[in-house]
ChimeraX commands (.cxc) that place a marker at each C-alpha (Angstrom):
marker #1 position 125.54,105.33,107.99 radius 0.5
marker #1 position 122.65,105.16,105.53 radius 0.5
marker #1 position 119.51,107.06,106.48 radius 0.5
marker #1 position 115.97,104.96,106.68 radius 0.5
marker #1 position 113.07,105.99,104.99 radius 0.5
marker #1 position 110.25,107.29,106.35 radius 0.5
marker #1 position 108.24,104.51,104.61 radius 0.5
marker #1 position 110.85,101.99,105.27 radius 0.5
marker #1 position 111.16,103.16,108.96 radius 0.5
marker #1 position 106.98,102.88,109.66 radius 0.5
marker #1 position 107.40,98.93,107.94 radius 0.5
marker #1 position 109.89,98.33,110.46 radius 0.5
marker #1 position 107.76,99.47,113.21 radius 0.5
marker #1 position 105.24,97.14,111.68 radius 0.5
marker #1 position 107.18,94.55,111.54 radius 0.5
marker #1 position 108.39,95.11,115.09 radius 0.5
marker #1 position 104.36,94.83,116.48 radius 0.5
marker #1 position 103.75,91.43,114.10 radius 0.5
marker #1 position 106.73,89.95,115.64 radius 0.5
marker #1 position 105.71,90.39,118.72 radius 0.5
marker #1 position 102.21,89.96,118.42 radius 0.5
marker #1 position 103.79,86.30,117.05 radius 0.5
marker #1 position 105.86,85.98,120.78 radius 0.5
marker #1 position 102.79,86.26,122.52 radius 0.5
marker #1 position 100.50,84.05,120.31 radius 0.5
marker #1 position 102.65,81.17,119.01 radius 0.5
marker #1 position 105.24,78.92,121.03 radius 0.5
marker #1 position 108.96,79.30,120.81 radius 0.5
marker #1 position 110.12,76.51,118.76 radius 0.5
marker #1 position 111.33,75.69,115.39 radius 0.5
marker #1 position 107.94,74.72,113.48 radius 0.5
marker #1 position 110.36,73.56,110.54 radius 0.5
marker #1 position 112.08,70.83,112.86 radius 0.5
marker #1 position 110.27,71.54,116.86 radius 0.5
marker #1 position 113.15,72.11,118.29 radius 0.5
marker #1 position 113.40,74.87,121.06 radius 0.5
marker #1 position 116.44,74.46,122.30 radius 0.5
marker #1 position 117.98,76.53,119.59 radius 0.5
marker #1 position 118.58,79.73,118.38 radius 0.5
marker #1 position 115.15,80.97,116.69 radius 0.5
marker #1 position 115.10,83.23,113.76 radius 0.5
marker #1 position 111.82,84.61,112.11 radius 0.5
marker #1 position 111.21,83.62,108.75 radius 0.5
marker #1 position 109.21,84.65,106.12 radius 0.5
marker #1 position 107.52,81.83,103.72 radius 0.5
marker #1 position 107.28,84.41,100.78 radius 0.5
marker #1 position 110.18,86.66,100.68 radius 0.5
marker #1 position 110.06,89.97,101.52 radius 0.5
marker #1 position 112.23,90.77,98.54 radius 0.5
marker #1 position 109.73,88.92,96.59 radius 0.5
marker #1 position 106.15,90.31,98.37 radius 0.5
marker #1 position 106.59,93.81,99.87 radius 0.5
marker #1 position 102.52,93.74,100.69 radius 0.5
marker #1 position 103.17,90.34,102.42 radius 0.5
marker #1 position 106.12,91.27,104.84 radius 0.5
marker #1 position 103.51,91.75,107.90 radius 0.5
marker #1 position 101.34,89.00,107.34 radius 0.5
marker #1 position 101.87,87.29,110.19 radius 0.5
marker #1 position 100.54,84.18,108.56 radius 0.5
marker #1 position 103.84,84.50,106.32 radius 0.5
marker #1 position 106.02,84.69,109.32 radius 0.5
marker #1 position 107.25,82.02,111.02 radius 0.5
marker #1 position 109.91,80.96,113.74 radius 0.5
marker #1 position 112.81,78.57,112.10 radius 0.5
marker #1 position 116.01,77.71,113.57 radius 0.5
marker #1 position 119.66,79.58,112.75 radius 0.5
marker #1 position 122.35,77.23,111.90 radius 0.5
marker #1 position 124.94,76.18,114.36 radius 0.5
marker #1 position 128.20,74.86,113.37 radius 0.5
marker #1 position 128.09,72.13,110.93 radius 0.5
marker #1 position 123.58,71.48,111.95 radius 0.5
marker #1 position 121.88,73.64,109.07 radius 0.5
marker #1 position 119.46,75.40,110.46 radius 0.5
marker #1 position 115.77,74.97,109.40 radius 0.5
marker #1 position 115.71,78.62,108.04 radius 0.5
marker #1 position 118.30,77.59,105.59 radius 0.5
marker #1 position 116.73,74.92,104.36 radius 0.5
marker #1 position 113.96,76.81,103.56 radius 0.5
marker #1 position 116.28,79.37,102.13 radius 0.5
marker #1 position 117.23,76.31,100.15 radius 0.5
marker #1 position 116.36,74.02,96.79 radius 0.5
marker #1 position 112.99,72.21,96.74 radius 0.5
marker #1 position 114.36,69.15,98.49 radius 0.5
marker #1 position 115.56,71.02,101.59 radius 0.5
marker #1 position 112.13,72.77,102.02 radius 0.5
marker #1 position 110.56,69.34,102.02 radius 0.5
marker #1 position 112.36,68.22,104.82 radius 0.5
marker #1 position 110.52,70.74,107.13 radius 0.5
marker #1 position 107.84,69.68,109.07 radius 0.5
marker #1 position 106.02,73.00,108.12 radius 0.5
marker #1 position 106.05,72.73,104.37 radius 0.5
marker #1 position 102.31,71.51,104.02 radius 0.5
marker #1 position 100.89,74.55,106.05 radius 0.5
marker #1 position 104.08,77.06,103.67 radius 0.5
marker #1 position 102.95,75.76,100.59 radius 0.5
marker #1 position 99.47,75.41,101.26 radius 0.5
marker #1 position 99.96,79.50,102.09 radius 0.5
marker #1 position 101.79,80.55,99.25 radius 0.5
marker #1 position 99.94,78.67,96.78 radius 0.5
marker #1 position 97.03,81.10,98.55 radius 0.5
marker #1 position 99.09,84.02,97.99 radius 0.5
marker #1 position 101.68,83.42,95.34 radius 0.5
marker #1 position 100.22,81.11,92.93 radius 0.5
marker #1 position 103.86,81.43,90.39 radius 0.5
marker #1 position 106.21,81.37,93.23 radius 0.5
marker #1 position 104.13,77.83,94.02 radius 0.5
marker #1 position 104.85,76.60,90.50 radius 0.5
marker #1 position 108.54,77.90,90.61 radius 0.5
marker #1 position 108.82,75.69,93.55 radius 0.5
marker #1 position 106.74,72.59,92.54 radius 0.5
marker #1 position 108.17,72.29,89.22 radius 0.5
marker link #1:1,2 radius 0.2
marker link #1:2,3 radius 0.2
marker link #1:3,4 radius 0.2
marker link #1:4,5 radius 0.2
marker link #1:5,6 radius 0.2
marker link #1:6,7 radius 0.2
marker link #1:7,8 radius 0.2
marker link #1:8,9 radius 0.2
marker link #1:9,10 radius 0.2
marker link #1:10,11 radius 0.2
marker link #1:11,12 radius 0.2
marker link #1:12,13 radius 0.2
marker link #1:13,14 radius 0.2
marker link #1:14,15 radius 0.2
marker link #1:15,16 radius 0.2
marker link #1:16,17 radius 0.2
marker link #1:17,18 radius 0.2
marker link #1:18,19 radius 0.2
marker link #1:19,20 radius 0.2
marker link #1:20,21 radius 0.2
marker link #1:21,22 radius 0.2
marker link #1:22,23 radius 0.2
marker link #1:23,24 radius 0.2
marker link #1:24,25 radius 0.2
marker link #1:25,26 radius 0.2
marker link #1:26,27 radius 0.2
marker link #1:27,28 radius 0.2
marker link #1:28,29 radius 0.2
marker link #1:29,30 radius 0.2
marker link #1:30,31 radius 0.2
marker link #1:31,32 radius 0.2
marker link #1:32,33 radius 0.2
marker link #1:33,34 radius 0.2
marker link #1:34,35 radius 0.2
marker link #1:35,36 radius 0.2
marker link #1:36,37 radius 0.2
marker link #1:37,38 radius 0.2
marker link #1:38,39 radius 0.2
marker link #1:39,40 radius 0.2
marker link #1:40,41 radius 0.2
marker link #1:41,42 radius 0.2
marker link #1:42,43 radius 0.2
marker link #1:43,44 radius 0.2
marker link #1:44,45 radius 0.2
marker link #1:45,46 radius 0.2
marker link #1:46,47 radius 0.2
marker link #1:47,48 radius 0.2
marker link #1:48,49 radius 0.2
marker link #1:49,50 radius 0.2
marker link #1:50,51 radius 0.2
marker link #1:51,52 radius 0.2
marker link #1:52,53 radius 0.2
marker link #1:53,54 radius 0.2
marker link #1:54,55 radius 0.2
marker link #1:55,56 radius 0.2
marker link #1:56,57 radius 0.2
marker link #1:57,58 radius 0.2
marker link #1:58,59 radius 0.2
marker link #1:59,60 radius 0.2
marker link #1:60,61 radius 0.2
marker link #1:61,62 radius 0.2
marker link #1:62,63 radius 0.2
marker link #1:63,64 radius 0.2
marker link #1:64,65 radius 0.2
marker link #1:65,66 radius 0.2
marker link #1:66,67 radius 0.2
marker link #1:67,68 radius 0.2
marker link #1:68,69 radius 0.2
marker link #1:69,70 radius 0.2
marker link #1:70,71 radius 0.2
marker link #1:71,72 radius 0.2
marker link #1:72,73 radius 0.2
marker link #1:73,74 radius 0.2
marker link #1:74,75 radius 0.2
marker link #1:75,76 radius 0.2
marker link #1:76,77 radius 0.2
marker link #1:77,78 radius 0.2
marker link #1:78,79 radius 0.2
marker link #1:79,80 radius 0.2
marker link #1:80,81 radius 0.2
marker link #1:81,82 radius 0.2
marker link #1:82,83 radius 0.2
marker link #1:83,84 radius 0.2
marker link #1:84,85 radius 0.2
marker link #1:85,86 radius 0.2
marker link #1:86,87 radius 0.2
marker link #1:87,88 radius 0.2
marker link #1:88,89 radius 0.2
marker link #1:89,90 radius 0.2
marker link #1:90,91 radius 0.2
marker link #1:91,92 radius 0.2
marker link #1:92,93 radius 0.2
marker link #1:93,94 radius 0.2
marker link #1:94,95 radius 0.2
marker link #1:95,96 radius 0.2
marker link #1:96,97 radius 0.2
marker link #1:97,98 radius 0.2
marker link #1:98,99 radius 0.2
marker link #1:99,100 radius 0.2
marker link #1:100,101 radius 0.2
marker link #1:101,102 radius 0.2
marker link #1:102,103 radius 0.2
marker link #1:103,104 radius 0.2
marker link #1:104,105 radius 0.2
marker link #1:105,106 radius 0.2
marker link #1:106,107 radius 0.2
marker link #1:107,108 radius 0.2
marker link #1:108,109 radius 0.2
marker link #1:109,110 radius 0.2
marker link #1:110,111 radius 0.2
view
């Protein structure tokens, strides 16, 4: 088993407080389709890949649904091309943040 890093380990305990400062704050649905009837994931707008300084912005965080069977999920979609994102009811309030935050991973999408 690989070791954790001591910096690693204190943005996981981070992460661990946003998430559930977000269960206390925010209701448990899907805000890419409102559905709460299934599974809930939490999602990040801007990847964390992408935007290490943005992985505990709880403004970047979001809850979207897992896929189930042969439903995609709504954190697929956004995982997906341009067209899937647009499907969610959330992409005004995503895109309105990461044009705020990411202005060429806006572009990369709009174009």
């Amino acid at each position: 088993m690989r070791a954790i890093s001591k910096k690693q380990s204190k943005i996981n305990r981070e992460l661990k407080k946003v998430y559930n400062y977000i269960a206390e704050t925010r209701g448990h649905y899907c805000s890419g389709c409102g559905r709460s009837d299934v599974p809930l994931s939490h999602s990040h707008y801007i990847a964390r890949s992408r935007r290490k300084d943005l992985e505990t912005d709880p403004d970047n965080i979001t809850y979207h649904c897992l896929s189930i069977g042969e439903r995609k999920g709504c954190h697929s979609l956004w995982e997906g091309g341009v067209a899937d994102k647009q499907k969610l009811l959330d992409y005004p309030k995503a895109m309105e943040y990461i044009l705020e935050k990411d202005t060429e991973l806006y572009f990369l999408i709009t174009e």
